[in-house]
N, C-alpha and C positions, 0 to 999 in steps of 0.2 A: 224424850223431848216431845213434848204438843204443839202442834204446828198453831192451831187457836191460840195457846198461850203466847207463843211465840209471837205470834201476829200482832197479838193483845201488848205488847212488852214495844211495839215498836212508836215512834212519833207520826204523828200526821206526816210528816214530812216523807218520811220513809215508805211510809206504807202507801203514797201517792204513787214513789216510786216506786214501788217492788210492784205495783196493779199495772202503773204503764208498763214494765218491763215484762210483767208476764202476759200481757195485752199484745205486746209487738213480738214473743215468741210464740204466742199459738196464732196468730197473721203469720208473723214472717218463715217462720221453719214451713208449713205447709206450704206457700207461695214458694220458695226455695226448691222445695224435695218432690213437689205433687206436680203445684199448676206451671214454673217456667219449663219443666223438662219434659213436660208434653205438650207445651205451645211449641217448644224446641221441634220434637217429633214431628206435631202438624206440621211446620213451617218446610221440615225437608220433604216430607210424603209428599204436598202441596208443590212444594219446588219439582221433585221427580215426576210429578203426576205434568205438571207443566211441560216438563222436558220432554215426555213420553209423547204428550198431544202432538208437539212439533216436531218429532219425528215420524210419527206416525202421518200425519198430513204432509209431512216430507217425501215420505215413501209412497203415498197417496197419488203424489201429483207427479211422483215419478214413472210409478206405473201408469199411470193415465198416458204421460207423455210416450213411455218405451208403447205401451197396445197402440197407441194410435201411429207410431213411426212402422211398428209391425204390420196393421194393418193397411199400413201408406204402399208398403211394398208389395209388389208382386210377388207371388212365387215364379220362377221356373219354370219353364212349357221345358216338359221333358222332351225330345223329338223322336219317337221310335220308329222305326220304319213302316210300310206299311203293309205289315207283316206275309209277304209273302214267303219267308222263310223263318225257321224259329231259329236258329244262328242267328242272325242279322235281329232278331229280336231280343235275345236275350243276352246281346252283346251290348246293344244300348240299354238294358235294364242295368248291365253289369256296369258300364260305364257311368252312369247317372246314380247306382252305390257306390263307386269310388269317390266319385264328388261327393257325395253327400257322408262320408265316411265310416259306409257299411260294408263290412265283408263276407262277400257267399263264402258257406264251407262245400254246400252243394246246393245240386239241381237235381232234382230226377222225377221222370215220367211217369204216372202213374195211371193211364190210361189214353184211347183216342176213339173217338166219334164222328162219325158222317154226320154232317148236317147240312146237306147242299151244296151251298156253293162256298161253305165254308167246315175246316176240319176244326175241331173243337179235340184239343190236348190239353189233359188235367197235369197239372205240374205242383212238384213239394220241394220248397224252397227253401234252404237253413240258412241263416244267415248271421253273423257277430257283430254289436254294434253296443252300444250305448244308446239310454233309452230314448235321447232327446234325437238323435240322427235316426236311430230306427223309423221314429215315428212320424217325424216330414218325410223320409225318403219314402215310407207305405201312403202317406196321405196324398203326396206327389204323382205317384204311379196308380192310386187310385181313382186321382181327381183327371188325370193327364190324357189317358189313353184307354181308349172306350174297348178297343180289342184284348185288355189282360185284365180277369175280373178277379178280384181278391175274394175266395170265398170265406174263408178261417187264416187267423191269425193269434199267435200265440208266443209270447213274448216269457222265458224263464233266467234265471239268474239262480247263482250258489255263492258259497264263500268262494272258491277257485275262479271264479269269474270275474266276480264283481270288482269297478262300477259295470262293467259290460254286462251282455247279456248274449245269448242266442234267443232268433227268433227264428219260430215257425211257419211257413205262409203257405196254404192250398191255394190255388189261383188255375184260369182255367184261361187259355189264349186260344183264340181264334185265328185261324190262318186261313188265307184268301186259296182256293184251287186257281190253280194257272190255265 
């Protein structure tokens, strides 16, 4: 069969027809199958990308808000003594990690020094915490008390730990001679 004969064999009438009908199937099937299912696509990308912005500027202005309530607050004046003894000193460093919910495993001395009219004791501190307590309660004790100096600090974690950690701290405290 010859698609020309064919055509040729048909009335005006029909072949008006059969030109609009094949006119609105290469429009319509394309519009159908191409162009609505990726206005479809843009219209949700667009939608999620919207949703996205307002979350994102949600979380924005929440942070904004929590840093400035953070920074509204004071930290803590740790109160150590005024270290004429290292007992009494290192009882309030111990008491000021229990608030802050840091746990010594130890303490130990690792030298001492004459320096006038003050004794200069190097100390290695272990302590168990989580990293968000560890690190106000060191920044605490560093900002706090001008007699215990932080020299190194070192923070490790393993799977047997974790979220906790041990941390390590050298630190050197000055003691007043009586």
């Amino acid at each position: 069969m010859d698609i020309a004969g064919a055509i040729n064999k048909l009335s005006p009438r029909e072949k008006t027809i059969s030109a609009f009908t094949v006119i609105v199937l290469l429009v319509l099937l394309p519009y159908m199958f191409i162009y609505s299912p990726a206005q479809e696509q843009i219209k949700a990308k667009r939608h999620a990308l919207n949703t996205l912005n307002n979350e994102i500027t949600a979380l924005g202005s929440a942070l904004r808000l929590k840093v400035g309530q953070e920074q509204a607050v004071d930290m803590p004046v740790i109160t150590l003594p005024e270290a004429n003894d290292l007992a009494g000193m290192i009882e309030a460093i111990s008491r000021e990690a229990n608030r802050s919910g840091v746990e010594f495993i130890s303490i130990s001395q690792e030298g001492l020094s004459d320096r006038g009219q003050y004794v200069e004791m190097r100390l290695k501190l272990e302590l168990r915490s989580r990293y968000k307590p560890f690190y106000s309660f060191v920044r605490q004790l560093g900002d706090k008390h001008r007699l215990f100096i932080i020299q190194s600090l070192r923070y490790e974690t393993n799977a047997a730990l974790y979220p906790s950690g041990v941390g390590i701290m050298r630190a050197k405290a000055y003691l007043r001679r009586k």
